[in-house]
GUDOVO-195009 format. One record per residue: residue in one letter; z, x, y of N, C-alpha, C in turn. Coordinates in steps of 0.1 Angstrom, whole numbers, plus 5000, padded with zeros to 4 digits. Layout:
{res->A&n_w->Z&n_u->X&n_v->Y&ca_w->Z&ca_u->X&ca_v->Y&c_w->Z&c_u->X&c_v->Y};
...
//
This chain:
{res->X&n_w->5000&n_u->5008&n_v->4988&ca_w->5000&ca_u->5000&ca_v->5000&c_w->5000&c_u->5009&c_v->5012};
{res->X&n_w->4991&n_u->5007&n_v->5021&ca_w->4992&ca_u->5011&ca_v->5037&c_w->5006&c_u->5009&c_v->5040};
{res->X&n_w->5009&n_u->5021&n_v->5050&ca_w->5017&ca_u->5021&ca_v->5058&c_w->5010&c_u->5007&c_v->5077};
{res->X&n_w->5022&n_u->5004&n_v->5081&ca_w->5018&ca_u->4992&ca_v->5086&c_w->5019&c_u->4999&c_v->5101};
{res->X&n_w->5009&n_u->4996&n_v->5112&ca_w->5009&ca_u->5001&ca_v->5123&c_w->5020&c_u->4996&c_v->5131};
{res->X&n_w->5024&n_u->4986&n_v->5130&ca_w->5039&ca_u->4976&ca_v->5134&c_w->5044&c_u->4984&c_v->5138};
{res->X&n_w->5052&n_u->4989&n_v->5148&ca_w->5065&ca_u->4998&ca_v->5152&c_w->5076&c_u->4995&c_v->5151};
{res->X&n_w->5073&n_u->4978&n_v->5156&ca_w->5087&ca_u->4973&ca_v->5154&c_w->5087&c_u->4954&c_v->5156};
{res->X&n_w->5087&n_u->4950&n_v->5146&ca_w->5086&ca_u->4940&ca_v->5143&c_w->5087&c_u->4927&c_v->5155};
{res->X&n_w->5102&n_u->4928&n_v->5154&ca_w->5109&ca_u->4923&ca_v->5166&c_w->5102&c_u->4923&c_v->5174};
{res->X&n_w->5100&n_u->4930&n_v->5183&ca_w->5089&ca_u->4932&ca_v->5192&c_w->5079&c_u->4926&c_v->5197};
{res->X&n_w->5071&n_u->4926&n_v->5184&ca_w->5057&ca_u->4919&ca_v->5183&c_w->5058&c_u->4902&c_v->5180};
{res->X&n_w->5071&n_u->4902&n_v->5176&ca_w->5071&ca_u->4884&ca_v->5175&c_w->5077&c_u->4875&c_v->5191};
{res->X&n_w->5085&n_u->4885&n_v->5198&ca_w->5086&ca_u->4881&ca_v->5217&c_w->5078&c_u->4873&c_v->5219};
{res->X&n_w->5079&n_u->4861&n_v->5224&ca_w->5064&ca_u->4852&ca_v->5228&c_w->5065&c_u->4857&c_v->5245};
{res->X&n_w->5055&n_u->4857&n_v->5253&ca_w->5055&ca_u->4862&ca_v->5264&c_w->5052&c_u->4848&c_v->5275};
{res->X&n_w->5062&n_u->4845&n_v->5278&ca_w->5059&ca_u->4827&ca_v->5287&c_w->5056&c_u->4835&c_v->5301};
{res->X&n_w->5041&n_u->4821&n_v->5303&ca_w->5033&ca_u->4825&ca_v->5316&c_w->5045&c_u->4813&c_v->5325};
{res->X&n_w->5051&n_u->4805&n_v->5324&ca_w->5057&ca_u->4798&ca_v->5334&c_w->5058&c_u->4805&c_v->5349};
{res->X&n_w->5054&n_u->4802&n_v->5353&ca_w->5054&ca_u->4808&ca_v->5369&c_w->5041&c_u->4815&c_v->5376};
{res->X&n_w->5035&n_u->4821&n_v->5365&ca_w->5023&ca_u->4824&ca_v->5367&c_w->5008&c_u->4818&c_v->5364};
{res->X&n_w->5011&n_u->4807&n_v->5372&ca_w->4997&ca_u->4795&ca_v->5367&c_w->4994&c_u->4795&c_v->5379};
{res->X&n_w->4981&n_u->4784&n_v->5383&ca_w->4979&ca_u->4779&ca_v->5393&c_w->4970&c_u->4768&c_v->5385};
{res->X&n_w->4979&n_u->4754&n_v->5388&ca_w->4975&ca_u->4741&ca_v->5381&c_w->4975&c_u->4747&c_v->5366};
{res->X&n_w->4962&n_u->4745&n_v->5358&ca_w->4958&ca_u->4751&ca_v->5342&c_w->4955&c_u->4762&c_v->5341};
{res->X&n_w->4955&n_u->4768&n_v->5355&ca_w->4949&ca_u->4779&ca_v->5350&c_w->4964&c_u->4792&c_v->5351};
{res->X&n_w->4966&n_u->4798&n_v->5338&ca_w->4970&ca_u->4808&ca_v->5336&c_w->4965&c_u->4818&c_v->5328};
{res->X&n_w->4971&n_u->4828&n_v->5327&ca_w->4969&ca_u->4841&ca_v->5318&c_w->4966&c_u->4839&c_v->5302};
{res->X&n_w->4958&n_u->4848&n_v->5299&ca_w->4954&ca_u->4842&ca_v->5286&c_w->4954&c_u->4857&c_v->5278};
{res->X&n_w->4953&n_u->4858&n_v->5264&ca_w->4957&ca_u->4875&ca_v->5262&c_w->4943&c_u->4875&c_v->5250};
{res->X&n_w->4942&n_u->4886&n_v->5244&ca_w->4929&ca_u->4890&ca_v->5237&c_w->4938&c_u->4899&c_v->5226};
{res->X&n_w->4936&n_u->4892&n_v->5216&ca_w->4940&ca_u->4899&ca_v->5199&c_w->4937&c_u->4906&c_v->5196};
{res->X&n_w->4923&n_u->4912&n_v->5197&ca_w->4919&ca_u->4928&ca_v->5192&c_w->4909&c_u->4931&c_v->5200};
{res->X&n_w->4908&n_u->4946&n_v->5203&ca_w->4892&ca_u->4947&ca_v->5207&c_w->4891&c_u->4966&c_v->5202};
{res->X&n_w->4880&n_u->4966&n_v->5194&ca_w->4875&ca_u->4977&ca_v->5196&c_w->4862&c_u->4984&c_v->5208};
{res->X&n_w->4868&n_u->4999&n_v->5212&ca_w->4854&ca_u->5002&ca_v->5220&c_w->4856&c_u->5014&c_v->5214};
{res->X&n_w->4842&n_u->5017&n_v->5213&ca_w->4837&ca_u->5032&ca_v->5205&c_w->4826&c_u->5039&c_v->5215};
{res->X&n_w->4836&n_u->5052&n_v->5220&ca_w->4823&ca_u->5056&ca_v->5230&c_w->4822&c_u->5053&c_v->5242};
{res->X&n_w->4825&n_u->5040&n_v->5248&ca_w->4821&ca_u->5035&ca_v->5260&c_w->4803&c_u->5029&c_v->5258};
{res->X&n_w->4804&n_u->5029&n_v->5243&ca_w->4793&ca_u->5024&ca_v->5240&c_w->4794&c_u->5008&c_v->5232};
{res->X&n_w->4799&n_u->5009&n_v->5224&ca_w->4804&ca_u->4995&ca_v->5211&c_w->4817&c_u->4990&c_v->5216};
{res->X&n_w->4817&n_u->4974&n_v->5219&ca_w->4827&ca_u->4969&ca_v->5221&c_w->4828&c_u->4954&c_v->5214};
{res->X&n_w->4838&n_u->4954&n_v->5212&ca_w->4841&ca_u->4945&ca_v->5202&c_w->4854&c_u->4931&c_v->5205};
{res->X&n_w->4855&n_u->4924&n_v->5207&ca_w->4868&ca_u->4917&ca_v->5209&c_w->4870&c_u->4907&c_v->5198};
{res->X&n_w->4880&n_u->4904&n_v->5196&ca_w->4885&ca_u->4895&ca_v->5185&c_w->4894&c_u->4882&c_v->5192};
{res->X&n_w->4894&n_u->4873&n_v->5187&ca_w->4904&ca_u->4863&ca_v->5186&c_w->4907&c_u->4856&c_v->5177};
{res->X&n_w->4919&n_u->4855&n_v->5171&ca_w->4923&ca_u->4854&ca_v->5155&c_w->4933&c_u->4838&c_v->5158};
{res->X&n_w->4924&n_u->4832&n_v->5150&ca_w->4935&ca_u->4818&ca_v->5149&c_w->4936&c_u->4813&c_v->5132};
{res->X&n_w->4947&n_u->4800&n_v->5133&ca_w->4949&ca_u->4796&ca_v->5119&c_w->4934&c_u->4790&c_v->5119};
{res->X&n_w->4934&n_u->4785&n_v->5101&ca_w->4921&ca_u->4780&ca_v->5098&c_w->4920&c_u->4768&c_v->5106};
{res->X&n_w->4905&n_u->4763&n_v->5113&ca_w->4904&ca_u->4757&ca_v->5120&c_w->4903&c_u->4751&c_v->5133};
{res->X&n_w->4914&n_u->4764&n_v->5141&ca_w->4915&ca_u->4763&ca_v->5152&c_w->4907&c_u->4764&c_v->5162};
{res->X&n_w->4904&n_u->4759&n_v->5175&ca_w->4899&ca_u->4764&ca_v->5185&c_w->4898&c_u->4776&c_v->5193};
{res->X&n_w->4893&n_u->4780&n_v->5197&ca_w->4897&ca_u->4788&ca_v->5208&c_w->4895&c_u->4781&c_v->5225};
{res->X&n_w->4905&n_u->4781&n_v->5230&ca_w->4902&ca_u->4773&ca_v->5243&c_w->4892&c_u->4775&c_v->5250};
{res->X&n_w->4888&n_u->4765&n_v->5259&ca_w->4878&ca_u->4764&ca_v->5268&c_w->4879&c_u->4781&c_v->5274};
{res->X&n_w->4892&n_u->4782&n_v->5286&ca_w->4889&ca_u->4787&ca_v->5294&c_w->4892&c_u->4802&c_v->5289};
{res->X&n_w->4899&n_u->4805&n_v->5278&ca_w->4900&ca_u->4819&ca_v->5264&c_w->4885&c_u->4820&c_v->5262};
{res->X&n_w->4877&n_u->4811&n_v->5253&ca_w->4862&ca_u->4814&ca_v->5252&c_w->4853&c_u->4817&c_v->5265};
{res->X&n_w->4855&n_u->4811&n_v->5277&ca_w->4848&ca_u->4819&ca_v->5284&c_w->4850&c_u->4829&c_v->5292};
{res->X&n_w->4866&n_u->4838&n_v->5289&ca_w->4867&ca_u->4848&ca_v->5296&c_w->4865&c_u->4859&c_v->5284};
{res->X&n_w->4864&n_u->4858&n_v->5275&ca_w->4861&ca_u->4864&ca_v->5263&c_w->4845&c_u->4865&c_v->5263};
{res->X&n_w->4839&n_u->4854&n_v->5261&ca_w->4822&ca_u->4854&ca_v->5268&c_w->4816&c_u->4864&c_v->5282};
{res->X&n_w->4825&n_u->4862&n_v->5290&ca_w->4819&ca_u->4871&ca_v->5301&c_w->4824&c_u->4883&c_v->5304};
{res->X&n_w->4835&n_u->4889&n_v->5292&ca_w->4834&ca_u->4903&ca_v->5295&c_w->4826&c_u->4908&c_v->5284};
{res->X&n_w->4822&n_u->4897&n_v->5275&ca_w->4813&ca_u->4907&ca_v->5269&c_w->4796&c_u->4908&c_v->5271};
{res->X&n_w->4795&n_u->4894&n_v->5281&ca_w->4784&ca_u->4894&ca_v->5286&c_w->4781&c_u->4903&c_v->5296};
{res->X&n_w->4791&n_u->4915&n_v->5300&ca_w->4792&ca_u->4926&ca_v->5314&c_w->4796&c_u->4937&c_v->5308};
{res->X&n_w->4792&n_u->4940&n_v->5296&ca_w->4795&ca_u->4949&ca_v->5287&c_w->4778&c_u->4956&c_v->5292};
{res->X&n_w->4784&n_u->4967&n_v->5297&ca_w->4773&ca_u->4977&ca_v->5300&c_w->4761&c_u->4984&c_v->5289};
{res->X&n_w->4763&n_u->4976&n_v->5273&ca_w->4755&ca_u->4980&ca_v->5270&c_w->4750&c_u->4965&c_v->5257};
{res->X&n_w->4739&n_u->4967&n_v->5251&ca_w->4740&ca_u->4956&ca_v->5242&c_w->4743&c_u->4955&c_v->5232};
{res->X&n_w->4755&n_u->4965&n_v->5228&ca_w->4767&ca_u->4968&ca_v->5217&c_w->4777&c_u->4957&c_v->5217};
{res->X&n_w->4783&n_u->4946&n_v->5220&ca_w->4788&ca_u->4941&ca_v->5223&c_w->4790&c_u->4926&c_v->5217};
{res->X&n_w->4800&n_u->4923&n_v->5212&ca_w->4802&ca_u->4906&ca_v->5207&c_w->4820&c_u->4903&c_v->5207};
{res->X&n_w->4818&n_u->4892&n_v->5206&ca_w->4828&ca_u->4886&ca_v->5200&c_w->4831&c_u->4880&c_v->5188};
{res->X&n_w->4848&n_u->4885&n_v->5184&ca_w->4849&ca_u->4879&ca_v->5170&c_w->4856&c_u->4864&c_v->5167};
{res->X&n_w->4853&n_u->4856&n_v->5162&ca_w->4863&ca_u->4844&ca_v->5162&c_w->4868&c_u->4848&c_v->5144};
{res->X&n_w->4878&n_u->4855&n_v->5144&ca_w->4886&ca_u->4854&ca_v->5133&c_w->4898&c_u->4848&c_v->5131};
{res->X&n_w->4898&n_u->4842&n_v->5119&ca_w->4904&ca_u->4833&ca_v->5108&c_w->4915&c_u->4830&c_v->5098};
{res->X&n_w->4924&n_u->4825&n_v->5096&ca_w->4933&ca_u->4831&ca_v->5086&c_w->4938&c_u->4821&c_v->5084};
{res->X&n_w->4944&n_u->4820&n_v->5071&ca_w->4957&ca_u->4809&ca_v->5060&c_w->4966&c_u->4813&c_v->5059};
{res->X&n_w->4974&n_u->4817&n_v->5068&ca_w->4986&ca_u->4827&ca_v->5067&c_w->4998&c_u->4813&c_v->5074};
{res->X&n_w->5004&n_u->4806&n_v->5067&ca_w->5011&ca_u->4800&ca_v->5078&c_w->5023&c_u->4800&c_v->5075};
{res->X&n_w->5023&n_u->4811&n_v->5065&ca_w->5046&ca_u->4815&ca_v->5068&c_w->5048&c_u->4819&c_v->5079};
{res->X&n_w->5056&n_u->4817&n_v->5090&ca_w->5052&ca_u->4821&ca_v->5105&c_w->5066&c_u->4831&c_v->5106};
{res->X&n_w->5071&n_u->4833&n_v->5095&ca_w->5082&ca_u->4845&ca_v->5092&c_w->5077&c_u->4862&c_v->5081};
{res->X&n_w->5065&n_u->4859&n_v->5087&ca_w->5057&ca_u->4867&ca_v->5080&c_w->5045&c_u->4874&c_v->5087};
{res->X&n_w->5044&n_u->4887&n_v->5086&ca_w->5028&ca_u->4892&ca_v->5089&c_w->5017&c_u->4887&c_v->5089};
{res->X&n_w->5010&n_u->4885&n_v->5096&ca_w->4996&ca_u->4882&ca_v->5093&c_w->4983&c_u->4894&c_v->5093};
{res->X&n_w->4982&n_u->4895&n_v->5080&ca_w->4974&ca_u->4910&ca_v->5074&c_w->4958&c_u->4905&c_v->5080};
{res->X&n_w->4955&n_u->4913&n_v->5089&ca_w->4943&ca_u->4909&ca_v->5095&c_w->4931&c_u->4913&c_v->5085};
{res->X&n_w->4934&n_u->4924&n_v->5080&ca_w->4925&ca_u->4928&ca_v->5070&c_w->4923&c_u->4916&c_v->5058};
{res->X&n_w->4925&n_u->4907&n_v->5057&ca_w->4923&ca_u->4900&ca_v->5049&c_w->4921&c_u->4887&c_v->5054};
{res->X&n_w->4916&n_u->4888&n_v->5066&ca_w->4914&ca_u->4876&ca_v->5074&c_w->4893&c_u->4875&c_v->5072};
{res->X&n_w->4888&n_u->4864&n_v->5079&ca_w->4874&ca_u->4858&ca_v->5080&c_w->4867&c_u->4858&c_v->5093};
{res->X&n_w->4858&n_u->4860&n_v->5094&ca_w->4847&ca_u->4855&ca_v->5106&c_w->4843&c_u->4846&c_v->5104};
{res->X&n_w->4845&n_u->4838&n_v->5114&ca_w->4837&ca_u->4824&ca_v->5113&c_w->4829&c_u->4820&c_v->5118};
{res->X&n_w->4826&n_u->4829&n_v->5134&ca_w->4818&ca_u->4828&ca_v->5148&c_w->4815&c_u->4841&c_v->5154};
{res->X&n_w->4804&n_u->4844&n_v->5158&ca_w->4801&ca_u->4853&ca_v->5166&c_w->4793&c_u->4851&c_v->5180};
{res->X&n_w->4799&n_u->4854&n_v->5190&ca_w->4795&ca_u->4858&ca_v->5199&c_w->4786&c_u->4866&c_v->5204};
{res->X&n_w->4769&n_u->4866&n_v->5207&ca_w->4764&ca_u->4882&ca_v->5209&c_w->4754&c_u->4872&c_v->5215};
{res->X&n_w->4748&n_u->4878&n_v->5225&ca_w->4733&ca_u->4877&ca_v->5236&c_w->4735&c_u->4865&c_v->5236};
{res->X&n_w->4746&n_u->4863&n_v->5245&ca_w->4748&ca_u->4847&ca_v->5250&c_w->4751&c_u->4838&c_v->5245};
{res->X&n_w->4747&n_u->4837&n_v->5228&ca_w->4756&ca_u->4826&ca_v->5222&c_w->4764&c_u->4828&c_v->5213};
{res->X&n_w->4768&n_u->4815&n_v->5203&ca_w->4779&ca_u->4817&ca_v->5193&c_w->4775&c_u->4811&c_v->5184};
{res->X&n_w->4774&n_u->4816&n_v->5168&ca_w->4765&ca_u->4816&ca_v->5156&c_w->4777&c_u->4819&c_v->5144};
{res->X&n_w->4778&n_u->4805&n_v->5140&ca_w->4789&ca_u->4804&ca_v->5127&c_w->4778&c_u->4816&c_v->5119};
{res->X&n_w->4794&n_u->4821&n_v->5107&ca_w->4786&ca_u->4827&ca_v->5100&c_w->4787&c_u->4821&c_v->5085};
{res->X&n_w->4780&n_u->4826&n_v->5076&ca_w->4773&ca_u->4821&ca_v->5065&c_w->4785&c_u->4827&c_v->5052};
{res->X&n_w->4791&n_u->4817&n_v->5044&ca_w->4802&ca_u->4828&ca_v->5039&c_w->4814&c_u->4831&c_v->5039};
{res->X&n_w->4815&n_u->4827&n_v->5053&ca_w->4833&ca_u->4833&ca_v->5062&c_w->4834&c_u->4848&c_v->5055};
{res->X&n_w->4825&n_u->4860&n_v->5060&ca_w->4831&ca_u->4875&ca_v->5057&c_w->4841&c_u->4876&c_v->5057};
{res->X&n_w->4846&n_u->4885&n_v->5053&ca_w->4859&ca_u->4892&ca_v->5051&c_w->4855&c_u->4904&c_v->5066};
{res->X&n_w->4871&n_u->4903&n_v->5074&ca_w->4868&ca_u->4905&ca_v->5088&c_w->4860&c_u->4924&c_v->5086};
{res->X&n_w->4870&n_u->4933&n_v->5076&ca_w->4862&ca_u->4944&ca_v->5073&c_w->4851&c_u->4947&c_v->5067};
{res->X&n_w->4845&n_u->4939&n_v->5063&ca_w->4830&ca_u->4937&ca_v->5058&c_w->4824&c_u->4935&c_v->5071};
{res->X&n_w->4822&n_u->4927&n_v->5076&ca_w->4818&ca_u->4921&ca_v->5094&c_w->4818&c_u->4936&c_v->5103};
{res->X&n_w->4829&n_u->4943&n_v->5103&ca_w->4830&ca_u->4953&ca_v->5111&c_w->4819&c_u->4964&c_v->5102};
{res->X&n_w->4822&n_u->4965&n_v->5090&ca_w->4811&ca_u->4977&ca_v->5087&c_w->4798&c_u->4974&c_v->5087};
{res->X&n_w->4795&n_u->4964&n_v->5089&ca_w->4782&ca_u->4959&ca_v->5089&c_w->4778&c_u->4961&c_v->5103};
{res->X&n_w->4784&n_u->4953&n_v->5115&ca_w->4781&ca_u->4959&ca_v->5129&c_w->4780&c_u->4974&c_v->5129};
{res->X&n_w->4788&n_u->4981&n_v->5127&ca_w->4788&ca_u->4997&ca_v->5124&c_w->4774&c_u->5001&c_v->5120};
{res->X&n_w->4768&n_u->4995&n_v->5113&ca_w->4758&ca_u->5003&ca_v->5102&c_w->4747&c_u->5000&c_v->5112};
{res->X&n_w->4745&n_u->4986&n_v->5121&ca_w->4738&ca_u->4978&ca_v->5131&c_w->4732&c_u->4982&c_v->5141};
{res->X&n_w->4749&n_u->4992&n_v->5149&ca_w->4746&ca_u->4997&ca_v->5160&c_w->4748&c_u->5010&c_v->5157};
{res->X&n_w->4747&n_u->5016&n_v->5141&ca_w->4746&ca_u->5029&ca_v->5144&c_w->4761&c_u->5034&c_v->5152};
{res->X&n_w->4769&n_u->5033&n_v->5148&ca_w->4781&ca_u->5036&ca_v->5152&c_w->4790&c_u->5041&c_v->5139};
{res->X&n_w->4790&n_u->5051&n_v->5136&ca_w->4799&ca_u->5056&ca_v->5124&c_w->4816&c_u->5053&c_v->5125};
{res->X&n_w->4822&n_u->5052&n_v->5141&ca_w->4834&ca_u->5051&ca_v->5139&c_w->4839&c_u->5039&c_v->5135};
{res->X&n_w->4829&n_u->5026&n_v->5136&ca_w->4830&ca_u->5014&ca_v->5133&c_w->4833&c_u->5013&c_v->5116};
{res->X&n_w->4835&n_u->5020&n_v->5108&ca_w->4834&ca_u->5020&ca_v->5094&c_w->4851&c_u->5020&c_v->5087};
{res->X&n_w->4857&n_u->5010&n_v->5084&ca_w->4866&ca_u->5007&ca_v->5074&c_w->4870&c_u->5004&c_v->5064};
//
């Protein structure tokens, strides 16, 4: 078994409340993963239970940084998961793609990949070796 990047559990489970920092709906919204390789390949994730949405105003701030991504390396991931002991890790490596984001739109995928399969495959796409897991 991998050793877990976690430092410290506790930590990571703190929920961080925007109360005070809104204006009307609109508050602060955060981003689950992102790879950038190079200043070339960029990558963002947003990970929900099975089924979920991702909000309106999450999907299109997620959309337009990667639509101002300086190069045409660039998407978004809508990843997936059945994990609902909520006293427990959620192992991303064994999470799904279910949506992608790239050249303006969003294209369910065929299958629900396994999220490391998805990343090596972009890898092999854009010719990016460090993308490989």
């Amino acid at each position: 078994m991998k050793n877990s990047l976690i430092r410290n559990s506790k930590e990571v489970r703190q929920t961080i409340d925007f109360t005070g920092v809104q204006n009307g709906k609109i508050h602060p919204t955060d981003i689950d993963a992102v790879f950038e390789f190079d200043n070339e390949v960029l990558i963002l994730m947003e990970i929900k239970k099975s089924g979920n949405k991702i909000p309106l105003g999450q999907r299109l701030l997620l959309e337009r940084i990667c639509d101002s991504w300086h190069t045409d390396k660039s998407c978004v991931l809508k990843v997936e998961h059945e994990f609902y002991d909520d006293t427990k890790d959620i192992p991303l490596g064994e999470s799904y793609v279910t949506a992608v984001y790239y050249d303006g739109k969003w294209i369910g995928t065929e299958n629900k990949p396994q999220l490391v399969s998805y990343l090596n495959r972009i890898g092999y796409k854009w010719n990016c070796p460090k993308c490989k897991f």
